[in-house]
N, C-alpha and C positions, 0 to 999 in steps of 0.2 A: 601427496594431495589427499586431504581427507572426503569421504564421499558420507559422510554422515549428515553433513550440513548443507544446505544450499543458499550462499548469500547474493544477493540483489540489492544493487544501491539505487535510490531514488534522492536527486538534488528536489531540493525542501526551500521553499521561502524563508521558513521559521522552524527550526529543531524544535524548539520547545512546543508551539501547536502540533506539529508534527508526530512529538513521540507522546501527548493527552489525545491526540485522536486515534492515534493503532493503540493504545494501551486498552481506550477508555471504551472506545466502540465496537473492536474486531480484537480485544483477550489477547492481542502481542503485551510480552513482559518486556521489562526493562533490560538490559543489562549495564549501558555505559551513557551517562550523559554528559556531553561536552561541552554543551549549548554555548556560543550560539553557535558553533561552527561543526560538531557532530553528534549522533547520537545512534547508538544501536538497537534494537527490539526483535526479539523473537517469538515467535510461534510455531510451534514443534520444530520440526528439521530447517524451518525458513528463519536465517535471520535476514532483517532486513538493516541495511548500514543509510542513517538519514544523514545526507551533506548538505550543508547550508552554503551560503554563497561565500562567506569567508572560509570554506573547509577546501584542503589541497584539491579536493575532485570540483571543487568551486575554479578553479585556476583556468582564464581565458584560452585555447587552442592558439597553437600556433600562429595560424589563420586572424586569431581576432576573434573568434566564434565563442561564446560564452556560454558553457553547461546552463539548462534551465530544468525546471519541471515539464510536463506535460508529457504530450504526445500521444501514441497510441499501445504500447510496449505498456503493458501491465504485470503482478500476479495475478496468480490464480490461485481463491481459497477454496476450497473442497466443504460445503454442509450439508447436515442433516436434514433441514428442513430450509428451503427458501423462501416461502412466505411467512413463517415466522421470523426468519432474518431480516426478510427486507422491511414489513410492519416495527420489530424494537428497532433500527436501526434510522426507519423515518420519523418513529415517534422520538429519538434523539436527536434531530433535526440534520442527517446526515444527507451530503446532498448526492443527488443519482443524477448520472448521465442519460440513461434511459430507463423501459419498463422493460420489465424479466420478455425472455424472449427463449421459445423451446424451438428444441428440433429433436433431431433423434437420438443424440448420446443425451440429452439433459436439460436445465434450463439455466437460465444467466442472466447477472441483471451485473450492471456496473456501478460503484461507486466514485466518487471526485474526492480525493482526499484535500487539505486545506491550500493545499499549494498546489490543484491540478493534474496530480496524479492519477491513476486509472486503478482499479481495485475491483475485481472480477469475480463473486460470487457464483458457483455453481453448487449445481443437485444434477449427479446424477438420473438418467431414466432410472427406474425403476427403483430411487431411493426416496 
């Protein structure tokens, strides 16, 4: 098992919106597009693996239950500065869930990717 990487899959409405908004807004690279049904992106040790609804991780539960986007299970990106991030990132019409919100370790604000994801912006205190 390699421990250099950490990958997280998020079910995408659309690969292709998908991997133009982490590329385009939050500097994840490319590496594989499959569209419409996969796509992968990374950013430092994070890849992030995008499934669309025709991708095998698209495949109904036993149940009948159907992978979707959403919920509340996010990452977490670590900046330098977060009101600089959150300013370029409204002035490219990115949508927020909420306004930045501090406590003691830091501060945070959330992003909606295009399919309803959660994308979690931090500063630490003291950074």
């Amino acid at each position: 098992m390699s421990e250099a990487a950490v990958n997280v899959r998020y079910m995408v409405d659309d690969v292709g919106a998908a991997v133009e908004w982490y590329t385009s807004r939050l500097g994840f690279t490319l590496l594989s597009n499959h569209a419409p049904a996969f796509a992968d992106v990374r950013r430092g040790a994070l890849r992030l693996l995008l499934s669309g609804p025709s991708s095998s991780a698209g495949r109904p539960m036993p149940d009948g239950e159907q992978p979707c986007p959403g919920g509340w299970n996010r990452i977490h990106l670590i900046v330098d500065d977060l009101a600089v991030e959150v300013a370029r990132l409204r002035a490219a019409g990115v949508q927020f869930r909420n306004d930045v919100v501090t406590g003691p370790g830091g501060s945070q604000i959330l992003l909606v990717d295009p399919s309803g994801n959660l994308v979690e912006l931090f500063q630490p205190a003291g950074g």
